[in-house]
C-alpha positions in Angstrom: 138.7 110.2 177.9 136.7 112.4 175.5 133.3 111.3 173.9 134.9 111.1 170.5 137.0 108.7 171.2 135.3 106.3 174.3 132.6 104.7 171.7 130.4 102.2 172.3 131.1 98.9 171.0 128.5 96.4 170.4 129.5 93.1 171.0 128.6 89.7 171.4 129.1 89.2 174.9 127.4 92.4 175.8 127.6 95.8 175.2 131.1 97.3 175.8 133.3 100.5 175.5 136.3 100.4 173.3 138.0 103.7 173.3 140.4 102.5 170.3 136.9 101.7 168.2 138.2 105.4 166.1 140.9 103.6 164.7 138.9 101.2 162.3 138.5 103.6 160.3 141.0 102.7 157.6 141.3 105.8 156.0 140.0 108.3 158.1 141.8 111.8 158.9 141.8 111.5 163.0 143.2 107.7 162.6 145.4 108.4 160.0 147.1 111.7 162.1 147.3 108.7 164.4 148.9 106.2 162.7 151.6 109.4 161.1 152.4 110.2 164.7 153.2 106.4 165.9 155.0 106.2 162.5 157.1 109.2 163.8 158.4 107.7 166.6 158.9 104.1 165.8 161.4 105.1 162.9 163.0 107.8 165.0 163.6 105.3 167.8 164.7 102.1 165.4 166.0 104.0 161.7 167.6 106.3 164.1 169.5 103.4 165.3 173.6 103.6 164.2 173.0 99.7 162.9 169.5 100.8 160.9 171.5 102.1 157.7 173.6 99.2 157.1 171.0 96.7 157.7 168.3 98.1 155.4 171.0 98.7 152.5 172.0 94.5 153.0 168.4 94.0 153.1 167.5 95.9 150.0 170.9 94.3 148.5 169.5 91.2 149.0 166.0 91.6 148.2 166.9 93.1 144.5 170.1 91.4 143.6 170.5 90.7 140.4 171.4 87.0 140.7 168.3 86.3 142.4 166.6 83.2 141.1 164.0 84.0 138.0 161.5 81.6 139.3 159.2 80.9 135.9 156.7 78.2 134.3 157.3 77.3 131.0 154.1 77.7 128.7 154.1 77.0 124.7 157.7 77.3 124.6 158.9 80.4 126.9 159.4 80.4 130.3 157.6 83.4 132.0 158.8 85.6 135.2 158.0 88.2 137.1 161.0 90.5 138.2 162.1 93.0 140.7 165.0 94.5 141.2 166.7 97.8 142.1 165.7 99.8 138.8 162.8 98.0 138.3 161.1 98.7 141.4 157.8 97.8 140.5 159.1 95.0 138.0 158.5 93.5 134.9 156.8 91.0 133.5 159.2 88.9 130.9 159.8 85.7 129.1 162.5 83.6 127.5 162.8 80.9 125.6 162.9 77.2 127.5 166.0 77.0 125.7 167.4 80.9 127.0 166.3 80.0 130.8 168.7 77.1 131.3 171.9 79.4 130.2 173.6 81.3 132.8 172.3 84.8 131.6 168.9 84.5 129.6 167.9 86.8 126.7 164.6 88.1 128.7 162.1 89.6 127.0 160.0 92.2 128.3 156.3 92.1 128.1 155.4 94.8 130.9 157.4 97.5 132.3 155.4 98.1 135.9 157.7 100.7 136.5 156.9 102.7 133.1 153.2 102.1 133.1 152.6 103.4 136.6 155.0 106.6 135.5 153.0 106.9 132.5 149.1 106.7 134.5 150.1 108.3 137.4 149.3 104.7 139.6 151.5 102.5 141.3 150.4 99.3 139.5 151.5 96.3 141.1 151.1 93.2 138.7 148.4 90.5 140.3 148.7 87.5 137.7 147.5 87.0 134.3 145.1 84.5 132.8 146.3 83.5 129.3 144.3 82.5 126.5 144.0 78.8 125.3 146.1 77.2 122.4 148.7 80.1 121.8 148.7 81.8 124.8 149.3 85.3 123.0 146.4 87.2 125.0 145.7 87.3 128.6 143.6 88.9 131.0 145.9 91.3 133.1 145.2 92.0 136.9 146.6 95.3 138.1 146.3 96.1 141.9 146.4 100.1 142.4 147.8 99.6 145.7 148.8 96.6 146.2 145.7 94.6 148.0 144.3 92.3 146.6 141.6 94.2 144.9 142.4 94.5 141.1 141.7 95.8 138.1 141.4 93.8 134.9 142.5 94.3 131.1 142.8 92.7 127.7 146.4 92.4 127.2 148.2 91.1 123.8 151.0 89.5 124.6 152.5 89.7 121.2 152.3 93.3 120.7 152.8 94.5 124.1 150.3 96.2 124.1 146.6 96.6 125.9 143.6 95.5 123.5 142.0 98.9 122.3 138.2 97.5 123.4 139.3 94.9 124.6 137.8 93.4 128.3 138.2 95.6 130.8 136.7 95.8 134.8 137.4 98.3 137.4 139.4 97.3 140.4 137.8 94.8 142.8 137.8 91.3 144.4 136.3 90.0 141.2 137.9 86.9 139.5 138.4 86.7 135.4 139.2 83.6 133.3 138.9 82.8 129.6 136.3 80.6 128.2 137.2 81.1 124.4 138.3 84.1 122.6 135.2 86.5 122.8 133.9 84.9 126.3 135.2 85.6 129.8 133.8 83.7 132.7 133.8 86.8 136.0 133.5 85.8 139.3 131.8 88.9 140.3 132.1 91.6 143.2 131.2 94.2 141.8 128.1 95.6 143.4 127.0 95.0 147.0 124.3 92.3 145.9 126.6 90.3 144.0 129.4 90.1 147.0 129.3 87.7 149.7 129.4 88.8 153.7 133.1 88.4 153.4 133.2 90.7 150.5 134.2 88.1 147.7 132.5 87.1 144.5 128.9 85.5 144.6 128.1 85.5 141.0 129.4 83.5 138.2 129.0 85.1 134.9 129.7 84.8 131.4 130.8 88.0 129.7 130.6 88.4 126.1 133.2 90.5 124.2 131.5 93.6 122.8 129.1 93.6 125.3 128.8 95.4 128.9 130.1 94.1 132.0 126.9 95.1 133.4 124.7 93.2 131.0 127.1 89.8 131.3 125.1 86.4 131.8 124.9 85.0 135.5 125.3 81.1 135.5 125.9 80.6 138.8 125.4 81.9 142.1 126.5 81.1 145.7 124.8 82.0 149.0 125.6 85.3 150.9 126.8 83.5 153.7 129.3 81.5 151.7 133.2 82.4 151.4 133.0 83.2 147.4 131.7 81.6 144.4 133.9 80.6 141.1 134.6 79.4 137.7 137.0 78.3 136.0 137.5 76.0 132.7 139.6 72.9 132.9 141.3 71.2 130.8 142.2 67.5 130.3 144.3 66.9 126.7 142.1 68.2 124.3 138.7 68.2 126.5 137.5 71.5 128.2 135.4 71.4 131.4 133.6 74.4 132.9 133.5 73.9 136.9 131.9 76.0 139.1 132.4 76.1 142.7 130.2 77.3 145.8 132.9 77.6 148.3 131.4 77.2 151.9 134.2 78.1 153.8 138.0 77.7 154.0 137.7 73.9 154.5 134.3 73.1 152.2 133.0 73.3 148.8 130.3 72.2 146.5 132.2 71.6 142.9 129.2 71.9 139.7 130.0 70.9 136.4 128.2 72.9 134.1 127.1 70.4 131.2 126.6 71.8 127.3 122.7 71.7 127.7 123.1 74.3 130.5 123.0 72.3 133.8 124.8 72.7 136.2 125.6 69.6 137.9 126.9 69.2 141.5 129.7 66.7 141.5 128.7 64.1 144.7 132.0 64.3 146.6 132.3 65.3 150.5 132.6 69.1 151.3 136.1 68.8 152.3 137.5 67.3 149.3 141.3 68.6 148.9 144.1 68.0 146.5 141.8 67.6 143.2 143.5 67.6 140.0 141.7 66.4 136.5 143.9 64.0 134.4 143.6 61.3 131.7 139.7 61.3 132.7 140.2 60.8 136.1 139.4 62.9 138.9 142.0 62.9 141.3 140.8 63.7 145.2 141.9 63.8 148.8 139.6 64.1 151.7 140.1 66.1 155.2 138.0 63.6 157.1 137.2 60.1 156.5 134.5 58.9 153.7 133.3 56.1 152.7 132.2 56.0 148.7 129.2 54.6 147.3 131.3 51.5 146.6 132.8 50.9 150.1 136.0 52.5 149.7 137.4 53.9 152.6 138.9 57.7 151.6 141.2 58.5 154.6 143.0 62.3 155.1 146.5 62.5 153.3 145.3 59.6 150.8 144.5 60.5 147.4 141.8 58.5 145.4 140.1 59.4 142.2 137.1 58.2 139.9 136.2 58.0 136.3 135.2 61.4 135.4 133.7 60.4 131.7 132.2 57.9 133.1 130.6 60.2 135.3 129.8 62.9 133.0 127.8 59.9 131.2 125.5 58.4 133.9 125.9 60.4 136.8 126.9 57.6 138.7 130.6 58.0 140.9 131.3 54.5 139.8 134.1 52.6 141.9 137.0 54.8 143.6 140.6 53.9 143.0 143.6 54.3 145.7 146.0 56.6 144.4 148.2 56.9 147.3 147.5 55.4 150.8 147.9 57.1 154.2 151.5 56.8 155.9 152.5 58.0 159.3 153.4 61.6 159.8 153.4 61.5 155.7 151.4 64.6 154.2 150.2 66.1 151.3 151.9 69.4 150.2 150.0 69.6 146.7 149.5 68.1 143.6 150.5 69.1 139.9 150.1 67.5 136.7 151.7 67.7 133.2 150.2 66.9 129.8 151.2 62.7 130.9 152.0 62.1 134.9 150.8 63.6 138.1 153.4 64.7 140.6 152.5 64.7 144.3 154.4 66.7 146.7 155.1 65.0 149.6 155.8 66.1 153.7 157.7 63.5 155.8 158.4 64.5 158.8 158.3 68.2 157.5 160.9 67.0 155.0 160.2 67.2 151.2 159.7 64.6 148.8 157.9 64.0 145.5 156.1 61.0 143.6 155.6 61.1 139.4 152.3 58.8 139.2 150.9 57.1 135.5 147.8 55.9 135.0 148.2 53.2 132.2 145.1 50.2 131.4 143.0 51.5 134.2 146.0 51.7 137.1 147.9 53.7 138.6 151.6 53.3 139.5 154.3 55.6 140.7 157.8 55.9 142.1 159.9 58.5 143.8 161.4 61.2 141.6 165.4 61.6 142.0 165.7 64.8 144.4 167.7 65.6 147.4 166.4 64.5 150.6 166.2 66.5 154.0 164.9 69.5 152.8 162.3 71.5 151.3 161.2 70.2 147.9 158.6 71.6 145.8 157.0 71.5 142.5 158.3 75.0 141.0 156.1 74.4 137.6 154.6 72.1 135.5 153.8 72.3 132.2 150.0 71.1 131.9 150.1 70.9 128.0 153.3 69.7 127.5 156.0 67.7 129.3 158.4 70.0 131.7 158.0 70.5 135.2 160.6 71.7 137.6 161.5 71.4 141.6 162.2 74.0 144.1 165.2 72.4 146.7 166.3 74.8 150.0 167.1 74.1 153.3 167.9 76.9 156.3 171.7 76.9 155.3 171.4 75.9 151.6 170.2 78.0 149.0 167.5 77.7 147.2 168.0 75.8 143.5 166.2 75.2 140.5 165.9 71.6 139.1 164.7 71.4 135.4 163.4 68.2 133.2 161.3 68.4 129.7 160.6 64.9 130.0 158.3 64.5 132.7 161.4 64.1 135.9 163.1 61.1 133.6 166.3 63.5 134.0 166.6 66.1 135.8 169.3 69.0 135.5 169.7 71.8 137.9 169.6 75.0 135.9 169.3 77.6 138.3 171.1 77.8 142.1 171.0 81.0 144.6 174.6 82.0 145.5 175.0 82.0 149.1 173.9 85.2 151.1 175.7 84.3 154.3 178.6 82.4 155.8 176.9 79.5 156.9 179.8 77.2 157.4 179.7 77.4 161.7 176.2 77.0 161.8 173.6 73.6 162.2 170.3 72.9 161.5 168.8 70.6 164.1 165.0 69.3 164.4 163.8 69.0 168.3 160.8 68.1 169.9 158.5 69.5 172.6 156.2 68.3 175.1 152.7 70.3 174.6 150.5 70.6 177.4 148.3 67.8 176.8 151.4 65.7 175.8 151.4 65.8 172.2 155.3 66.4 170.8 155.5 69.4 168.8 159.0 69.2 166.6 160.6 72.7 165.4 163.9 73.5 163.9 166.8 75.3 165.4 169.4 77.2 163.3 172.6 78.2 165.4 176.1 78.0 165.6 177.7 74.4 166.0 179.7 75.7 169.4 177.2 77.8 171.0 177.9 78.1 174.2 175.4 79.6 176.7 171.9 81.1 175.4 171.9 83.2 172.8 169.5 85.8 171.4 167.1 83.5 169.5 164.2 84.7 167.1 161.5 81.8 167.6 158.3 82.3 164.6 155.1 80.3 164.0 152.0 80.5 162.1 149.9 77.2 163.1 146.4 78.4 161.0 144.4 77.1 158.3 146.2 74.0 157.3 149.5 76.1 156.2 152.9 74.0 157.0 156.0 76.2 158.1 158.6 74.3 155.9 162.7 74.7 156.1 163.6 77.5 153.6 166.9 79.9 152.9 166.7 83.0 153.8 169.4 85.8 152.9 168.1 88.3 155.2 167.6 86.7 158.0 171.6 85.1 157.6 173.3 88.4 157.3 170.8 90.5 159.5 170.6 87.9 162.5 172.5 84.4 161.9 175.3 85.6 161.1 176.0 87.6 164.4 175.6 85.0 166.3 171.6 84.5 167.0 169.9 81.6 166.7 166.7 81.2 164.7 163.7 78.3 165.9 160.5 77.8 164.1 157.9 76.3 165.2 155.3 73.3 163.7 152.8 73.7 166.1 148.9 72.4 165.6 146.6 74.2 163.1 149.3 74.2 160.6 149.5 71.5 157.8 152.9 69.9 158.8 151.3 66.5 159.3 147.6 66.9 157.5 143.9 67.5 158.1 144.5 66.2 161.6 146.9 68.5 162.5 145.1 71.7 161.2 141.9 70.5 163.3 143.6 69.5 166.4 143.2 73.4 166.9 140.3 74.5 165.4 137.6 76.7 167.1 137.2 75.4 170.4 141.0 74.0 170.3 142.4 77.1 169.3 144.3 77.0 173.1 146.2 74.2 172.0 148.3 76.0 169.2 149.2 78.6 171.8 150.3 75.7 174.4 152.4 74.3 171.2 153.7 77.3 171.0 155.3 78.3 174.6 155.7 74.6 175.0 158.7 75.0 172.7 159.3 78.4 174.2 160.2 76.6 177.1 161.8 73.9 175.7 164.2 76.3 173.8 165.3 77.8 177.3 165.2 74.1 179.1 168.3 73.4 176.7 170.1 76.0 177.4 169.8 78.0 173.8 167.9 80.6 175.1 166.7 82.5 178.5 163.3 84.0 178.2 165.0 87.2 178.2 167.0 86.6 175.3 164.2 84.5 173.2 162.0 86.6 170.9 159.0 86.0 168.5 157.4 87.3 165.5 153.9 85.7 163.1 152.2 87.4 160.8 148.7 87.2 159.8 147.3 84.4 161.7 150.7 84.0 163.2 150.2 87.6 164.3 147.4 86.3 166.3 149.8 84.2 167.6 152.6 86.1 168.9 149.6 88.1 170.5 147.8 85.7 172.9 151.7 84.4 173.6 152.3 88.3 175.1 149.1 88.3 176.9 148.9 84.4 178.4 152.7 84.5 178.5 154.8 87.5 178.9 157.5 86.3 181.3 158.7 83.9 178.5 159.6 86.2 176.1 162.1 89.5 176.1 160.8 90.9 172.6 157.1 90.6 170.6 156.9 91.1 166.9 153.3 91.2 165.8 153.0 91.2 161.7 149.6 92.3 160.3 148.0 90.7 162.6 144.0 89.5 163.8 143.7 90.7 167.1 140.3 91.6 168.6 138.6 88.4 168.4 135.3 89.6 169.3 134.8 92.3 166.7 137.0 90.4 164.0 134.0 89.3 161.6 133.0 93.1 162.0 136.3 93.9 159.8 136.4 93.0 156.3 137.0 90.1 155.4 136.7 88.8 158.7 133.5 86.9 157.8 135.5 84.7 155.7 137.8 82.7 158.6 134.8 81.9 161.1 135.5 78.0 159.7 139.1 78.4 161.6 137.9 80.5 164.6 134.6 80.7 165.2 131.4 83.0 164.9 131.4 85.9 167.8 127.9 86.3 167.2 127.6 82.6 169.2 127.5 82.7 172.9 129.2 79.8 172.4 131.8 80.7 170.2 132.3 84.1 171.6 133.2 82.3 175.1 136.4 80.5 173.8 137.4 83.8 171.6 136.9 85.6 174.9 139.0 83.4 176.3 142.1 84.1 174.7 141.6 87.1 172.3 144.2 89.2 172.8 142.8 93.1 172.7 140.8 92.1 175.6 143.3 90.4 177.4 146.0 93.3 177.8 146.6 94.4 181.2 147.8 97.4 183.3 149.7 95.2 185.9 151.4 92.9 183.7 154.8 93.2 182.7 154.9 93.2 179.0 158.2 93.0 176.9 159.0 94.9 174.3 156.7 95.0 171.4 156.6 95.6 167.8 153.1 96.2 166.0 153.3 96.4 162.2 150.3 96.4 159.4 149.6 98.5 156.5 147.0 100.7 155.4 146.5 98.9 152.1 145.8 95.7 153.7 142.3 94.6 152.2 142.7 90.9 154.0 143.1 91.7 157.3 142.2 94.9 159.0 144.8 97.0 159.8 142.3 98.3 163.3 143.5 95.2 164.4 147.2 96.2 165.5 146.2 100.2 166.3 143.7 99.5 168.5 146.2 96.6 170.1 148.9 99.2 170.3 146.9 102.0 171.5 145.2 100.0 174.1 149.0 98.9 175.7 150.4 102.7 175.3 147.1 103.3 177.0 147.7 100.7 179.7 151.0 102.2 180.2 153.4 99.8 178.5 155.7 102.0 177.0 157.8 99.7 175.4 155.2 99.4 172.3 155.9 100.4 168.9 153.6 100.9 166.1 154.6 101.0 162.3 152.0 101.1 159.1 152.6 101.4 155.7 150.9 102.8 153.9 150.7 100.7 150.6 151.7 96.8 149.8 148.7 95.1 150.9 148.6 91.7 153.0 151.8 90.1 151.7 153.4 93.5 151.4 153.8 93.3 147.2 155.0 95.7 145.5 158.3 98.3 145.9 160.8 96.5 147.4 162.2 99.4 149.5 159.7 99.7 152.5 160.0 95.8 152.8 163.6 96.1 153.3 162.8 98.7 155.6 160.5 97.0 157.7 163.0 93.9 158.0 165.8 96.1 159.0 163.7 97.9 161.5 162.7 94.6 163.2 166.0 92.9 163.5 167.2 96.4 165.3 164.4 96.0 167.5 165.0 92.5 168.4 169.2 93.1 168.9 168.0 95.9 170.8 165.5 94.1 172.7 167.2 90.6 173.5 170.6 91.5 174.3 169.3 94.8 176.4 171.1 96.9 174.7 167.6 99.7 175.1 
């Protein structure tokens, strides 16, 4: 071990050497030769495979066919989408009329060619959202990612003329957020400079920028603490009222909300820190809570209730006034999200992990609702609604139904379905079937299984969890994964383990910080369950998370290697000691923990799993994967993790980066169907020992 590589690594349980510590540096030449070598010889061993070709050409197929859903909103009369297919790599940004999107073919309109612009400046833009301009809509405020992360840079874009604003607004790239005001204001959650970002590298300052002046000279309103996750702002509207809020967000899980009044306060709205599920409508404000709270006047606020207040009346006096009960608590009954249109508030609904939503009014100072007409048993979402006007539309997918569109432009009284996915795979000898499993401490975990109706004996089985930061893993068609894995005969499981949001607040913080142990017992507790029923062996059951789900499948090789025969690990946190260290680490110590605690650092000790990989175990094979434009989590996380098994002589450990797409992998469709065909060869490989 040379000196420029063993490096000293300060930590907080004590001063230690990491001999990987080289490869944090994202960009660096010694890291990078690194990362180009392990790139090498993951695609020779898994594109060089005789199934590789086929696979990635059905992935790409699938991934840019031309019958893909055009998921879009509808906004002043169009309905706006963002497409991708195989000539339009980077996509365009379009609209039709409301009218046009119903038909079978719509007469799209292009607004951006992605494609043409990044030809025509030489950058890969990748198109990061647009904030339009209140009444007509026709200008917007254009976010443009050079590579893909999730920094962006902004621009004054007409939307009539297609064109950008010649001095127009305009910011370089960063983690800065932009919204309108009016016309010649923009309210910029900066990031600019070092002083005006938090630890975790997001904005801290709330300004308001005035057109024709500099960015630099732009008025700060607002300001959060350094410590704090971000700060924001953003204008709200309620029919014909606007409402400046400003938020101080503490963490993933806490906020203070200010409403900044016309005389220039800014006033902090007197709610709990974890409020959740707000939504402003007909001067109410509607709320949920993530722990219990009692209001001023008594009211009991439980999690996966929603309440709400009169906000004039608030604005008035100051006073909260007395709290309403929106929706009460029900067993195993959660709250997906909330939307609202220019008259009723939908709320989606989880039962179960099965998807549901209510329409509510609000008429002579109650509130009533009833269930909106949509199939049951599967995933139902709220695909748009139209806050200044009347439409809204559903999302509705299972595991072997594809996904459809359901439209209505009077607030769900009918309902048409104007858009359905043609089936990607032959789904006819296959079941979906919900199970439970027996955690540790006796808590039942359910998941889903995917097979065919007759198996008969294990199978190879792909098993995936997330179980982080309140996000539920819901049912959902996938075309991919049906032609690359279902239909040969594999069976697919995923998993609703604790820390997720399948079942609420309570769920998510059954495995926060110090529980974090729990979600990894969920998790091999339906490991084994999956083999106690025969649909698997351990050598035939493999597993793939991303993100924190990454984190995931990586404590799951290092507590439990002998119930697995294959380890995908997607983008993943993975030194737990150091991962505050990596920007924007800071930003997740809410879910985990702060390493800089003796107390904290002992339970991320415990179970984080760069320090947990060992030269006598007997690892399966594993599959590292991040990217080099990842700006939300680190991609040192996986190299050092993949350097430090090769190191510890598991052989069996393969290493893939790319090198542009971010967290979420946007942008050019090709290396995602890439990476999926590379990781079904390796599990096919892998689980039915074909190596």
């Amino acid at each position: 071990m040379t000196k420029s590589i063993a490096q000293k690594q300060q930590g907080p349980v004590g001063e230690t050497e990491d001999p990987f510590l080289w490869l944090e540096d994202r960009t660096g030449k010694e890291a990078l030769d690194w990362v180009h070598r392990q790139n090498a010889v993951t695609t020779g061993e898994l594109q060089g495979d005789p199934s590789y070709q086929d696979a990635f050409q059905t992935a790409l197929d699938l991934m840019t066919a031309e019958d893909n859903i055009a998921v879009g909103s509808a906004l002043s009369g169009h309905v706006y989408n963002f497409w991708q297919d195989k000539t339009n790599v980077l996509g365009l940004w379009r609209r039709t009329t409301v009218a046009s999107y119903k038909t079978e073919k719509p007469d799209w309109e292009t607004i951006i060619d992605f494609d043409n612009l990044s030809a025509k400046e030489g950058v890969k833009w990748v198109f990061s959202g647009a904030s339009r301009l209140y009444p007509d809509f026709s200008r917007c405020l254009l976010s443009l990612s050079p590579d893909g992360g999730d920094a962006s840079e902004m621009r004054e874009f007409d939307i009539d003329t297609k064109s950008f604003v010649e001095g127009g607004f305009r910011a370089p790239a960063s983690k800065s957020g932009f919204t309108w005001l009016d016309k010649d204001t923009v309210i910029v959650s900066a990031a600019f400079e070092e002083d005006e970002k938090t630890q975790s590298g997001y904005p801290r300052v709330v300004k308001l920028w005035q057109r024709g002046t500099r960015l630099e000279d732009a008025t700060p309103i607002f300001e959060a603490q350094k410590q704090d996750l971000a700060a924001g702002g953003s204008l709200e509207f309620d029919g014909d009222k606007r409402h400046l809020f400003l938020t101080r967000t503490l963490d993933f899980f806490a906020s203070h909300s200010f409403l900044r009044l016309p005389f220039g306060e800014n006033r902090r709205f007197p709610l709990p820190d974890d409020v959740t599920d707000t939504a402003l409508f007909r001067d109410q404000f509607v709320f949920g809570v993530r722990s219990p709270w009692t209001a001023p006047d008594g009211t009991l606020c439980q999690p996966d209730g929603l309440y709400s207040l009169d906000f004039a009346r608030w604005i008035e006096t100051d006073a909260l006034g007395s709290i309403d009960t929106v929706l009460e608590p029900a067993h195993r009954v959660s709250i997906a999200g909330i939307a609202r249109t220019q008259d009723r508030l939908f709320i989606n609904l989880m039962d179960n992990v099965r998807g549901k939503v209510v329409v509510c009014e609000r008429d002579d100072g109650r509130w009533s609702m009833k269930p909106v007409a949509l199939p049951e048993n599967g995933n139902v979402g709220i695909a748009h609604a139209e806050h200044f006007g009347s439409s809204v539309s559903f999302s509705f997918t299972d595991f072997l139904t594809p996904s459809s569109i359901i439209w209505s432009d009077d607030d769900a009284a009918t309902l048409t379905t104007v858009k359905s996915q043609p089936a990607r795979f032959d789904a006819s000898s296959l079941v979906s079937e919900q199970f439970e499993a027996r955690s540790k401490d006796g808590t039942m975990i359910p998941y889903f299984v995917v097979r065919q109706r007759d198996q008969d004996g294990p199978v190879p089985t792909l098993l995936y969890g997330y179980g982080g930061f309140e996000v539920p893993l819901l049912p959902g068609y996938a075309g991919v994964r049906g032609r690359l894995w279902l239909e040969k005969g594999n069976a697919y499981v995923q998993a609703n383990i604790r820390g997720g949001g399948e079942f609420g607040p309570n769920w998510h913080q059954a495995a926060l910080k110090a529980n974090r142990q729990k979600a990894f017992d969920d998790f091999a507790a339906v490991a084994q369950d999956i083999v106690k029923r025969g649909i698997a062996t351990p050598a035939t059951l493999g597993i793939q998370g991303g993100s924190n789900g990454g984190l995931l499948t990586g404590v799951s090789l290092t507590q439990h290697p002998e119930l697995f025969g294959a380890v995908i690990i997607d983008v993943p946190l993975l030194d737990m000691l150091r991962y505050t260290e990596l920007p924007p680490g800071a930003s997740w110590m809410a879910e985990y923990g702060d390493p800089a605690k003796p107390e904290d650092a002992a339970w991320l000790a415990a179970y984080s799993p760069y320090q947990h990989v060992k030269t006598d175990a007997v690892y399966p094979p594993v599959l590292l994967t991040t990217s080099t434009a990842d700006d939300r989590v680190h991609p040192g996380h996986a190299r050092k993790m993949a350097g430090r098994l090769q190191a510890a002589g598991h052989a069996k450990t393969l290493f893939f980066e790319e090198t542009e797409g971010g967290h979420g992998g946007r942008g050019d469709r090709r290396p995602q169907a890439a990476q999926a065909a590379m990781k079904y060869v390796f599990l096919q490989r892998a689980l039915t020992s074909i190596a």
